[in-house]
N, C-alpha and C positions, 0 to 999 in steps of 0.2 A: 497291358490292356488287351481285351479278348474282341475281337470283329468278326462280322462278315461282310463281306465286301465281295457287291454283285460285279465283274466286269465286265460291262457288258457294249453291244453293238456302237449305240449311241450315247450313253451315258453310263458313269459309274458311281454306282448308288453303297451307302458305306455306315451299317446299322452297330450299336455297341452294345456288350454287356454292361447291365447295370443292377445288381442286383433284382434279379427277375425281369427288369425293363429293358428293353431294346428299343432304345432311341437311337431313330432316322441320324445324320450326323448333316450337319446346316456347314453350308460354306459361305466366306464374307467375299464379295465379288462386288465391281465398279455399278451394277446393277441392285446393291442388296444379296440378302439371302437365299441361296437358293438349295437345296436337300438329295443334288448331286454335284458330277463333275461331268463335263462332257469328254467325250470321248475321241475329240477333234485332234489334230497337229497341222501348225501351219511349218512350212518351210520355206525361213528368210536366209536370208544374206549370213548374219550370226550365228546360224545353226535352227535347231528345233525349240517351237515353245509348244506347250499344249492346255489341252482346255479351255478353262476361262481366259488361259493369257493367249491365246492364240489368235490370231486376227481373222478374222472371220469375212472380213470385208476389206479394206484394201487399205494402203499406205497414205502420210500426205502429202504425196504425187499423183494419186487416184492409180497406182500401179497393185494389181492384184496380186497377191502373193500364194505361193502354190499351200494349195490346203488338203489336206490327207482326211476325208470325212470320217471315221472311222479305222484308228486305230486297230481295232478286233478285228477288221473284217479285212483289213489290208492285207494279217498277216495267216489270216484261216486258207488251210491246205499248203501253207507254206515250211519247208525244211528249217529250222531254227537260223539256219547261218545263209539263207537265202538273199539276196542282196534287196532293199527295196526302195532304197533313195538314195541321195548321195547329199552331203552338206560338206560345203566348203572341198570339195574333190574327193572326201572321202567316203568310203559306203557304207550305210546304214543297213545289218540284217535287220531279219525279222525279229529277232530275240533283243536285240541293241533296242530295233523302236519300241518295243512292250516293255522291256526294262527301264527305257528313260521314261515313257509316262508313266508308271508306274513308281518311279521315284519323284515325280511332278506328284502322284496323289498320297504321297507318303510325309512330304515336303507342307502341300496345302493342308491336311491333318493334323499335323503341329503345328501352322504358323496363322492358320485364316479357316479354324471351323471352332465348334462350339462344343466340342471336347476338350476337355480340361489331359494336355498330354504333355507330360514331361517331354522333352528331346532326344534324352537318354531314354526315354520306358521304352521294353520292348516292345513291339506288335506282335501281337500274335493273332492269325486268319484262316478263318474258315471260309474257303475259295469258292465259285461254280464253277463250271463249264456249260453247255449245253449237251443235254441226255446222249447227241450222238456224234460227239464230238470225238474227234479220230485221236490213238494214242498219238501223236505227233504233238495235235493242239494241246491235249493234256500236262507231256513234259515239260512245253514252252511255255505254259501257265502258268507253273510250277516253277518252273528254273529263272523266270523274272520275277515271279513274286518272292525269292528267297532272294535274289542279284538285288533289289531293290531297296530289302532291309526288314522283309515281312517274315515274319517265322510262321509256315504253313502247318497249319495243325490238321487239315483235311480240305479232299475236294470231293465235293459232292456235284452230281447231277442240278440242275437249276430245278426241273422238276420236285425234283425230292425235295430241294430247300424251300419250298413253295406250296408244299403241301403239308409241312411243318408246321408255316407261318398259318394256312388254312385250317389245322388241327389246334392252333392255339387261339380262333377266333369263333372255334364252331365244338367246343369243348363234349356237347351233347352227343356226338357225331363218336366219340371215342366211351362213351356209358356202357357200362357192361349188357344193357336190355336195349343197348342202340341196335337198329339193323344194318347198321350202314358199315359197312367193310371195304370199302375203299373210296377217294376220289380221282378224278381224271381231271389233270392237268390239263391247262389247254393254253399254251407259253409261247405267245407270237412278239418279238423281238423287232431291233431294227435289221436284222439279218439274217436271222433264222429264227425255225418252228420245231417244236419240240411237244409233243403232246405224251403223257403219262399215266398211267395208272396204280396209283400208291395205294397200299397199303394202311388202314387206320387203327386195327387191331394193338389192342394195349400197349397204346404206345410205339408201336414198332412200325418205324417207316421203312417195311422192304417193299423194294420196286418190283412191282408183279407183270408189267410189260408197255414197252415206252417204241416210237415212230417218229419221225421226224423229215426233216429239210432243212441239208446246210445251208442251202444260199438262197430262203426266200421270208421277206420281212417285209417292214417299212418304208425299208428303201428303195424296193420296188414298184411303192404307191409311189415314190418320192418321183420314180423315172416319168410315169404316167402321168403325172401332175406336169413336170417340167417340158414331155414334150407337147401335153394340150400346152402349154403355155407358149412354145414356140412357136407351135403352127396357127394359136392365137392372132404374134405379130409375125406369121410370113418369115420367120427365121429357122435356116436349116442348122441340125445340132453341130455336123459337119465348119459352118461357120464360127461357132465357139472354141477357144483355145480349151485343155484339159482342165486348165487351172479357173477360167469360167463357169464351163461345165459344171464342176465341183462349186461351186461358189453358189452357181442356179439352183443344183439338187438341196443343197443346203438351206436356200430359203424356201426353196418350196415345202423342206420338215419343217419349218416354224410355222407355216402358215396351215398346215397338213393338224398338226396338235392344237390348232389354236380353234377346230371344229369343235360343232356340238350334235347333238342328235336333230338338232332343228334347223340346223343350216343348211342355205341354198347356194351359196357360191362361197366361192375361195378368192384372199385377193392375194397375190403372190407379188412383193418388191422385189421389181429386178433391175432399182438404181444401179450404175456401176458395174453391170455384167454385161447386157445384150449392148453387140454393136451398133444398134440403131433400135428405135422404139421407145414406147411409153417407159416410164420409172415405175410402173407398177401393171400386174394384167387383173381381170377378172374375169374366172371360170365358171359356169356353172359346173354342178356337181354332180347332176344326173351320169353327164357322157362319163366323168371320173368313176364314180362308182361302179356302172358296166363294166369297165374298163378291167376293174381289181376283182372284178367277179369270178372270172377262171382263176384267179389265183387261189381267192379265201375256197373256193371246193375245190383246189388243192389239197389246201389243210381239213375239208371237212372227208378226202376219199382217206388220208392217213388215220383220223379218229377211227373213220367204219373198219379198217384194219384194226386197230388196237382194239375195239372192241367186239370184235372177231375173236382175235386170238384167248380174249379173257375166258371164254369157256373150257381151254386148255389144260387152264390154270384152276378148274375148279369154279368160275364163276357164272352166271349166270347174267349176261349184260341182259337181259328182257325185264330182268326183279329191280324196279326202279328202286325199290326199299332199299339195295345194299349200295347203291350208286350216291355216296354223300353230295357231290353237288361237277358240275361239270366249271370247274376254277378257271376264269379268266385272269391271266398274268402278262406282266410284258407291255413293254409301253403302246406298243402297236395295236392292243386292245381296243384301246379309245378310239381307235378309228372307226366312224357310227357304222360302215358295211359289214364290220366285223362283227360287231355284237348284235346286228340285223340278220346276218347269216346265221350267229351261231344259237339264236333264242328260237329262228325260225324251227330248226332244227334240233333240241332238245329241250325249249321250252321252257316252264319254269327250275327244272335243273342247273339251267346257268346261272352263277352266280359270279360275279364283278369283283375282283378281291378289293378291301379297301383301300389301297394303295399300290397301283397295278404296276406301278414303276420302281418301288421300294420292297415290292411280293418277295422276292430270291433272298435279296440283303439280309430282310428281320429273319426269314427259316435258318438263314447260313447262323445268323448268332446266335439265335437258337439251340443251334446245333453244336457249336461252340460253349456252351454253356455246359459247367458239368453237375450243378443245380438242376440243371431242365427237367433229369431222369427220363429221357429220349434215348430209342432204340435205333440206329439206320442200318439197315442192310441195302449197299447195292448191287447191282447186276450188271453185268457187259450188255451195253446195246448195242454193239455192233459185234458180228460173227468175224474171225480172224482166222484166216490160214495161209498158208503156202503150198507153192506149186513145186513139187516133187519129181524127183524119178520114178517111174512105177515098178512093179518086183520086176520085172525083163530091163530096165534101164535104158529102154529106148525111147520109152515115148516121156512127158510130163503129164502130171493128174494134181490137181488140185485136192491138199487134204487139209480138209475144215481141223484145227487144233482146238478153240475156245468158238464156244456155239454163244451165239445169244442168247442171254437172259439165262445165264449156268451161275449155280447158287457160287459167293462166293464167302469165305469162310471169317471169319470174324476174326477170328486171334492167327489168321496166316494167309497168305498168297493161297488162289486157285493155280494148283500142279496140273501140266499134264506132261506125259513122258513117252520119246518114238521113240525105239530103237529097231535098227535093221543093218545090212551087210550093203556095203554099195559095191554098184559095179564099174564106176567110173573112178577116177585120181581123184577129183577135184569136185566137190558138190556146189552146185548151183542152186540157192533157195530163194524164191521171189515171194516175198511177204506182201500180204493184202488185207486188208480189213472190208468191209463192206456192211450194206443193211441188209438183205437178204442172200437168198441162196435161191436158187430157180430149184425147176423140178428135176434136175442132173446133178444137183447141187454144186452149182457153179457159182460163181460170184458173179451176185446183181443189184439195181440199186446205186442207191452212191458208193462208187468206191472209192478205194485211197491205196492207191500201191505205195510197198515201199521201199527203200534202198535195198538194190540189192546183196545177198551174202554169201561168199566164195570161202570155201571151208576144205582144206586138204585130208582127204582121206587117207593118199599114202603118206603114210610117215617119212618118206622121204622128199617132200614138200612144205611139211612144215616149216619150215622159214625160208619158203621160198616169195615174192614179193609178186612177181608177175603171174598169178594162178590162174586168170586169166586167158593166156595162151595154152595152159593144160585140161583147158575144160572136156576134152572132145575125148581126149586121153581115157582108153578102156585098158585092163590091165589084170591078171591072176593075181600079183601082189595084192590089188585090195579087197578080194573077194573074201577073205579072213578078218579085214575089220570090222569089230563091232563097234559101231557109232549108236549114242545116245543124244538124243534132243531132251532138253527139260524148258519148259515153257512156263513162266508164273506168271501173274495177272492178280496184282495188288490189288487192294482198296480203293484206291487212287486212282484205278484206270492204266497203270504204268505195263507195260509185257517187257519182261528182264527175258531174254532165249541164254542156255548155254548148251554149246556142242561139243562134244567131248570124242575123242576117238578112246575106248576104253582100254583096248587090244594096246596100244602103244604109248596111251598115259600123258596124254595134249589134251588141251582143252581149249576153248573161248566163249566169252561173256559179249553179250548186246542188252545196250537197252535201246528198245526199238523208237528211233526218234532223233537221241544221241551216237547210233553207232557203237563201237566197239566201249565195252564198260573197262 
């Protein structure tokens, strides 16, 4: 069976092939059915449960049990083998907790949704990430969704999956006498923001230039909400245990989704958490909504970038005519300041997707589908280089290798390839990704450094172990090696490096994320 399955902040939402149809996928839970999986893990005594079997609220002792809100966001900017909890004395990385929930929604798929699925049938899944999602995130995506028992057939950008799903509802949009040559994503999360600019030309979803924010979502209203609600009843956050805290943030998203465009106040339950006070607060929603107001024009100074840069690309952001509709996606949509900001501001261009929490899933199977007769091309959104020697080998320089938004090739890896003579024994290269480049072309923006990699130029170190103490090491012997970098940058979002001393016939493999390949 063929999926896409969004994973995402707060929920994971999980659409199938069905002959032409992609139906939402319903889960049976002690509440009924409901057309996700949550994104939670509680940690008890026995180990980890997640999701709907996770306890969300506390034991029958009234003893609250530690709750991990967010799976995704636990493990965002973290090393795969990062430690991040401990059960029963041992440690949980980051790649262990994505894989065990991940086997929790591979498990409730077969046993407790409304797919008809053998035990034995493979899966097979067409993944997101979000558009500026660091190669780190992307391998550990990847390497738990296959740990888990998924067979990944591709990942795509959320965006792109989303403006899929919006080309299969707005069919007019893609007519050959249509004007409309692109639309713009606009993919607010419970943890990050991702906004896009797709491509709708015949059928082809290439990404023409995408901006973003790792760490700004839902759950930022979530903070806001929870500490009006503190300073409501006179309690410092300081006074709540962690595992409270978490428990507080969490019902204040129930009661956050549970708005309308016409609501005045929010009633947030917080039986069972605060050490003193009412079982329940009531906020008005004026002070909340100022509150969230510098954040949503946040997201509204990254669109004025994106579409900025579209003129770059050939387009013309002032021709309302090519601009198909400005797509609200992401659960965090519904929140009324969001769609008050963003209608102020582009007006009848906004458009609501109809199912704002399920938008990523239906594009993903979509795209999974090889009926659909859908095109994707994507693009690196973030710029990636490392910091080098310069020709004299005294100072470091930062050299951009994979620029953002570099076309990347359909039937192979985007190549790029250094080669140069070092002057040092021992190469030191510091990998970085980031979303911009200042005007020095420096790395700015969100960055993401990465492990570093110590690479022997004299061939008389090669198998040497401590390369480290030879760093500093200058030498004539290595002034004759020629060293080769080759750089690829899959489909996938993956950067495979190999370095190669050619003069002397060594070589090494990374994939950046994993370490040595």
């Amino acid at each position: 069976m063929r999926l896409g399955i969004d994973f995402g902040t707060t929920r994971t939402v999980i659409a199938a092939v069905r002959e032409g149809r992609y139906p939402v996928a319903s889960f049976q839970t002690p509440e009924g059915f409901v057309e996700f999986l949550p994104g939670l893990a509680s940690v008890e005594r026995e180990g980890l449960r997640f999701g709907t079997e996770a306890d969300t609220h506390q034991s029958p002792t009234g003893e609250l049990h530690g709750l991990v809100r967010s799976v995704k966001e636990t493990v965002t900017g973290l090393a795969p083998d990062e430690t991040v909890c401990k059960v029963q004395e041992a440690d949980v990385s980051a790649l262990d907790l994505v894989t065990d929930y991940l086997g929790y929604v591979r498990r409730m798929l077969v046993s407790h949704s409304n797919l008809d699925i053998d035990p034995e049938e493979p899966l097979e899944a067409m993944v997101a990430v979000p558009a500026h999602a660091s190669t780190r995130q992307r391998y550990l995506t990847i390497e738990a969704f296959s740990r888990a028992g998924f067979s990944v057939l591709g990942l795509l950008n959320e965006p792109t999956a989303a403006a899929i799903e919006f080309a299969r509802h707005t069919l007019s949009a893609l007519s050959a006498r249509s004007p409309k040559r692109y639309v713009v994503v606009y993919d607010l999360g419970g943890g990050t923001f991702d906004t896009a600019a797709v491509s709708l030309i015949d059928r082809r979803f290439e990404l023409i230039g995408s901006e973003g924010i790792s760490r700004l979502g839902g759950n930022d209203f979530d903070e806001i909400i929870a500490e009006r609600a503190l300073a409501t009843v006179g309690i410092q956050r300081r006074e709540l245990s962690s595992t409270a805290a978490s428990h507080l943030l969490e019902r204040c998203r129930i009661a956050k989704e549970g708005l309308t465009a016409t609501s005045r106040r929010l009633l947030v339950d917080t039986s069972h958490v605060l050490p003193r006070g009412p079982e329940q607060v009531v906020l008005d929603l004026a002070p909340i909504y100022d509150a969230c107001e510098p954040l949503i024009e946040r997201t509204l100074l990254h669109c004025d970038r994106l579409f900025r840069d579209l003129r770059m690309r050939g387009i013309d952001p002032d021709n309302s005519r090519e601009l198909g509709a400005v797509y609200l996606v992401g659960g965090s949509v519904l929140f009324p300041a969001v769609q008050r900001a963003l209608r102020r501001k582009y007006g009848r261009k906004v458009q609501l997707a109809p199912q704002p929490h399920a938008t990523t899933a239906i594009g993903l199977s979509i795209a999974a589908d090889d009926e659909a007769g859908i095109f994707v091309r994507e693009a690196p959104t973030r710029h990636f280089g490392v910091w080098r020697e310069s020709d004299a080998g005294r100072e470091k320089v930062f050299d951009s290798i994979i620029e953002k938004r570099s076309d990347v090739r359909v039937d192979g890896p985007l190549r790029v390839v250094r080669t140069y003579f070092p002057a040092h024994t021992v190469g030191l290269l510091r990998f970085v990704e980031c979303t911009h480049l200042d005007a020095g072309r420096q790395p700015t923006g969100d960055v993401t450094p990465w492990e570093n990699v110590l690479f022997p130029y004299d061939p008389a170190l090669e198998h040497v172990a401590d390369l480290g103490s030879h760093m500093q090491e200058r030498g004539a012997d290595v002034l004759g090696q020629e060293i080769v970098e080759t750089y690829e940058y899959s489909a996938t979002g993956m950067i495979r490096v190999r370095i190669e001393n050619k003069t002397a016939g060594y070589k090494r493999e990374y994939v950046l994320g994993r370490g040595a390949a």
